[in-house]
N, C-alpha and C positions, 0 to 999 in steps of 0.2 A: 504493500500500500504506500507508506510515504517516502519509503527509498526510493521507487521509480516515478515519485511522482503519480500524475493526472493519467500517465501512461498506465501504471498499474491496474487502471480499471477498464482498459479495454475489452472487450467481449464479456462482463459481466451483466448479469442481468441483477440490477439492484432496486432494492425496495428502500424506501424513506418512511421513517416514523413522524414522531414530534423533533422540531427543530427550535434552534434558539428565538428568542420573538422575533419578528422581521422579516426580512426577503432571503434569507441564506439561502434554506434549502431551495427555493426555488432558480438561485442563483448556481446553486451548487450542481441542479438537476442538468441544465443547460451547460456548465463545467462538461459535466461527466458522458454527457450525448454526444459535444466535439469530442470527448475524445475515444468515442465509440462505445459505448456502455449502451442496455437498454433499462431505464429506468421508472418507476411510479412509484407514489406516494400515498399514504392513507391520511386522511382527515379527522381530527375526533372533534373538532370544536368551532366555532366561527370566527377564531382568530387563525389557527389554522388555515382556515378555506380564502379568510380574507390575502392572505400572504401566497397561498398555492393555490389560486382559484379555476386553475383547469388541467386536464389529465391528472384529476386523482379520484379517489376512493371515500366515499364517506363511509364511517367506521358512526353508526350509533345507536349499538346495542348496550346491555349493561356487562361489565365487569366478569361475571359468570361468562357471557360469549365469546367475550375477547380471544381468548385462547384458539379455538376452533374457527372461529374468520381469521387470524392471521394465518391457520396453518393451511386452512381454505386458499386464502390467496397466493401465499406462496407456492402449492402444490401448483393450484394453474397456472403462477407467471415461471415457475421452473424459478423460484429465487436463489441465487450461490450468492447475497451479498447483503446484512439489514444495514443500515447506518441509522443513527439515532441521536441525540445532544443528551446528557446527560441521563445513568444507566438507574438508576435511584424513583425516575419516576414511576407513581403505580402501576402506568400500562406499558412502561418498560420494562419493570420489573418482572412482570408476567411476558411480556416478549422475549427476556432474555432467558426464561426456561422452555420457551418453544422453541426457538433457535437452534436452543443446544442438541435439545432431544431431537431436530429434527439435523443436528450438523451439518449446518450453514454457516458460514461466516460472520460476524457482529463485528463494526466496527464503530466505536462511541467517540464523538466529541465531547468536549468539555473546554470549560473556561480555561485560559494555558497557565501551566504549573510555573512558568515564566510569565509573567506581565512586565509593561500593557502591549510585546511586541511578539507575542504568539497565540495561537490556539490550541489547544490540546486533542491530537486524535490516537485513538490507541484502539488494538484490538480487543475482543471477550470484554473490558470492561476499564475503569476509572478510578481514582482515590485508591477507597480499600479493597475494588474489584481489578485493580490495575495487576498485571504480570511483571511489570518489574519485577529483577533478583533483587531481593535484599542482601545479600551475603557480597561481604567489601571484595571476596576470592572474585567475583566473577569480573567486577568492574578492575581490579587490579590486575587479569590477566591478559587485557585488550586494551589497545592504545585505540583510543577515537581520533580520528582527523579533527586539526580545527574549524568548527563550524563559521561559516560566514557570518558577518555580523548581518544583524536582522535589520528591513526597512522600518523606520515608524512609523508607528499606529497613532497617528493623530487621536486627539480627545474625541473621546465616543458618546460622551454622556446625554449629550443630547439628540442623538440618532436612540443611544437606544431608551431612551424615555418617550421618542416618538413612536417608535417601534410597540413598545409596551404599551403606550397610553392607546394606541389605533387596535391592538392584540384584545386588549381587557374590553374595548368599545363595542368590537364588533364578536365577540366569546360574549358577551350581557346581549346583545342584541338577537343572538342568534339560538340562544337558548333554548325557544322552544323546538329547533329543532335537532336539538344532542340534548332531549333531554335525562338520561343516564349519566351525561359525564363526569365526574370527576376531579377537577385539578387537583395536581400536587400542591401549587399553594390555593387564598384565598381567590377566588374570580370574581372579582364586585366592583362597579365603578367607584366605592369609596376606596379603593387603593390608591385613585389618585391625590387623595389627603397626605399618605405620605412622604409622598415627591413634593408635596407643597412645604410640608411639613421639614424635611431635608433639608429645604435651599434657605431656611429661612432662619433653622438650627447651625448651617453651616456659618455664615454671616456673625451670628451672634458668637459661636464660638472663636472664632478667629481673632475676636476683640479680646475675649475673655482670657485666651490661654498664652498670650504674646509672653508673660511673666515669668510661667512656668519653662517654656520655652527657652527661655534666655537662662534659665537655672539651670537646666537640662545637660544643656552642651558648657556651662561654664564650672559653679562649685560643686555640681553632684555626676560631673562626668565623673561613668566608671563607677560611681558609687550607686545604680540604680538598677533595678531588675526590669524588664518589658515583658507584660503579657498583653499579646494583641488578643482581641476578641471577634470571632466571627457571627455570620449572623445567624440570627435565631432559627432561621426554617432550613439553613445550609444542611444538606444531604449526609457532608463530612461530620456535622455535628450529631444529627437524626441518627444517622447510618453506622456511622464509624467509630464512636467512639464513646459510648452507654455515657456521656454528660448532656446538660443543657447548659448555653451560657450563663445563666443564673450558680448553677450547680458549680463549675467552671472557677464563677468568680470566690464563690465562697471555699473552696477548696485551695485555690489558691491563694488567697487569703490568709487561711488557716494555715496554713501549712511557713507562708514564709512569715508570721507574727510570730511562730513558735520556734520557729529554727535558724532564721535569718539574724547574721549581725547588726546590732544596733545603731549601727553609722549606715546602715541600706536602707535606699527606698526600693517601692517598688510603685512601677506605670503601669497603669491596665488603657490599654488606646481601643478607643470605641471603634465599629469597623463602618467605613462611611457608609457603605448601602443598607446599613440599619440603621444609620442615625433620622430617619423621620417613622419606625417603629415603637425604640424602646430607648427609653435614659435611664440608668443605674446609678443615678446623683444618689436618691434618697437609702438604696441597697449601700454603697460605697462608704457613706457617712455611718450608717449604723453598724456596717463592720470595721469601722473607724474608732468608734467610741466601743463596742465589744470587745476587741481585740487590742485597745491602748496605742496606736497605728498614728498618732495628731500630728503632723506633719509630715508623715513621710510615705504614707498612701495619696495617691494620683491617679486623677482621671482624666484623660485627656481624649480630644477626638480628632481634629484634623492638623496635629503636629505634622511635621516632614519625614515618614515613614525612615529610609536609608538614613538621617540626621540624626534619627533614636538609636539605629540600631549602630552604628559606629561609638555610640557614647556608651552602649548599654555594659555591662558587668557582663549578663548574660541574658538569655531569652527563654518564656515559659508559654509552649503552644498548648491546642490540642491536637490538632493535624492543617491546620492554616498552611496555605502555600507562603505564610510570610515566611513559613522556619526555612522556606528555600531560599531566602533572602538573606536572613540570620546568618546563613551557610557560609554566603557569597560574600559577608560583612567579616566572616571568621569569628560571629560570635558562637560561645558555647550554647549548646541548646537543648533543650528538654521536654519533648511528649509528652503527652496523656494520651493521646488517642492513636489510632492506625492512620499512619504516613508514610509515601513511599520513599521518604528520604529517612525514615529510622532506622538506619545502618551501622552495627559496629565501626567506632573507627568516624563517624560522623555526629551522631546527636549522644550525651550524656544518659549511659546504661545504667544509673544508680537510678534509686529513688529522687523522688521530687525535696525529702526531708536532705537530702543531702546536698542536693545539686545548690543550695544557695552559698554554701561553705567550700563544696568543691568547684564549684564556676572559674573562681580565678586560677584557679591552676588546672584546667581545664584544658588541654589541644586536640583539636581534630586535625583530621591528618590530610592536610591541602591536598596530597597527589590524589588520595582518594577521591575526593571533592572534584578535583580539574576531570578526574575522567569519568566519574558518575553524572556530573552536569554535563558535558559533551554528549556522554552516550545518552542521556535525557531528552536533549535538544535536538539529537537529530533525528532518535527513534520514536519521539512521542510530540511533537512540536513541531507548529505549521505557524510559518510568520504573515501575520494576517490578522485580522478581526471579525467576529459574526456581522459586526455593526456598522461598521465602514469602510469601505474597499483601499485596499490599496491602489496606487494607480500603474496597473501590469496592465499593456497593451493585451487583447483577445482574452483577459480572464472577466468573468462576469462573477465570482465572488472576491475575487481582490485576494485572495491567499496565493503566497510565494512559496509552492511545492519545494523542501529542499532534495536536491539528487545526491548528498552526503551522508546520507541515513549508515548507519554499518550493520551490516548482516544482509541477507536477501530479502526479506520482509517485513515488515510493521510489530516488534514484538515476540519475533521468535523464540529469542535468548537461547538460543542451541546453545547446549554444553561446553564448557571449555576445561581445557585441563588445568587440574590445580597445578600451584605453588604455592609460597610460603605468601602469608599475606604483608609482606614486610614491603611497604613500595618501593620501587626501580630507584 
């Protein structure tokens, strides 16, 4: 798949599920037809049909059917290929156990585990369904070429706020005719509350937190811990990793009030596409005054992400693609949840109780790093955006296939022989 490129899908006959909000898939379709594919797509919703609104399939039966019309349609289109965005949804979820049994191909997007100058496509599955090795032997016994640096992805934000506001308009409008469906999140025109709600939190914080800000990088460099927060309905958090943010914060909390040195702080950074859902001012403060924390717990929201993480001591996720960030900063780093970067020899294997006392003497092992991100990038990352094209003459979704991928296919990881894990 994304070693050869657009090429790879030659004489496939592939089927489309759900797609990011917007024109992707449709863009993707017309991709995949130049370069010889035959392709169709199903429908479950009127945001769907508004973005794919010809040569497709309405799908709207309940839940119980699902399974038996997908395997229905595959049978007649002869399908060797599903693609889909994200493998976590409910009718993906159930797609991805017809697939298997029926051994076919799945190939899942997802948002890119690099941002904001990739997309993430990977075979069988994503996050905690992703095939990466995790064992440092494999990535230590293969050298990755270096990957091209990627085009920019211009700001996306408001492409895809248009995408979503036009997605949720006509998914309300269309209703009575899916009526079985589903969403994986909320489907109601009060979602646009908040995006309104967002632009208007962001504003105010940017005033508020300048102080903090300037402390940050000046007398608490180095003396401060970072847990970023993701968002509340995130897949990673649902799926992967038995926490809630709420749960998340208080864990973390607890944990570094009791075992953390008294000269640390610790920052928990709000993560923007939840900042017009939920504020944890009032949670923050009461585990403030619980845990005896007066000054040196922080909440902050739209600080300069890479400015936190070159100051930080160390960082505490649950599976966030910041910890790839972290990585990339050399800070030491810490799990809770399933990540395809928690690999011996990369993120801190002790307990969380420990990790705030062993942080500073903490090292990960760079070569590990240099060749695990390489092999990342070229075998799971497509530089591009769902939301706004790049500008590549003859491509109609604006992604720049890389032909540097290592191995023959999208995810193979065929065997390699060991050695010592000791790097080159």
């Amino acid at each position: 798949m994304i070693s050869r490129g657009l090429d790879g899908f030659r004489g496939r006959r592939v089927l489309l599920l759900q797609s990011p909000v917007g024109p992707f898939f449709a863009r993707l379709a017309r991709d995949l037809r130049w370069a010889g594919a035959q392709v169709c797509k199903i429908n479950f919703n009127g945001g769907d049909a508004l973005f794919y609104p010809s040569d497709a399939i309405w799908f709207r039966g309940s839940s119980e059917e699902w399974p038996g019309f997908l395997r229905k349609v595959m049978l007649e289109r002869d399908i060797d290929l599903v693609l889909l965005f994200g493998d976590c949804r409910p009718v993906h979820r159930l797609a991805r156990q017809v697939v298997k049994q029926m051994g076919v191909e799945l190939g899942v997007f997802e948002e890119g585990y690099v941002r904001p100058d990739y997309v993430t496509f990977e075979r069988s599955g994503v996050n905690g369904h992703s095939q990466l090795p995790r064992s440092p032997i494999f990535y230590l016994n293969r050298e990755v070429a270096q990957v091209p640096d990627p085009l920019a992805v211009r700001n996306t934000f408001w492409w895809s706020a248009l995408w979503a506001i036009l997605y949720y308009v006509a998914s309300v409008a269309c209703s009575p005719l899916f009526l079985h469906y589903r969403h994986h999140r909320k489907l109601s025109l009060t979602e646009l509350f908040p995006w309104l709600r967002s632009f208007a939190r962001k504003r105010s914080y940017a005033r508020r937190e300048s102080r903090i800000a300037q402390r940050l990088v000046a007398e608490l460099s180095g003396q401060f811990f970072l847990a970023p927060l993701q968002v509340h309905n995130d897949s990673q958090i649902q799926e992967h990793s038995g926490f809630t943010v709420e749960r998340f914060i208080r864990y973390v909390v607890r944990s570094f009030a009791s075992n953390a040195a008294a000269d640390t702080h610790l920052v928990l950074k709000h993560h923007p596409m939840d900042r017009g859902y939920h504020d944890y001012t009032a949670l923050l403060k009461a585990l403030t005054v619980e845990h005896g924390l007066n000054g040196r717990l922080h909440y902050v929201h739209d600080l300069h992400l890479p400015t936190l993480l070159r100051h930080a001591r160390g960082v505490v996720v649950v599976n966030s693609t910041v910890g790839l960030s972290a990585l990339f900063h050399g800070r030491p780093l810490k799990t809770c949840g399933a990540a395809i970067y928690d690999i011996p020899g990369l993120t801190y294997r002790g307990s969380l109780k420990d990790f705030w006392s062993a942080a500073a003497g903490f090292n990960m092992d760079r070569e590990l790093f240099r060749r695990f991100y390489r092999y990342l990038i070229s075998n799971t990352q497509v530089n591009g955006s769902f939301y706004s094209r790049l500008d590549l003459p003859g491509s109609h979704t604006g992604l720049r296939w890389s032909r540097h991928a290592s191995g023959a296919a999208l995810a193979d990881h065929a065997p390699v022989s060991l050695r010592s894990a000791t790097p080159d």
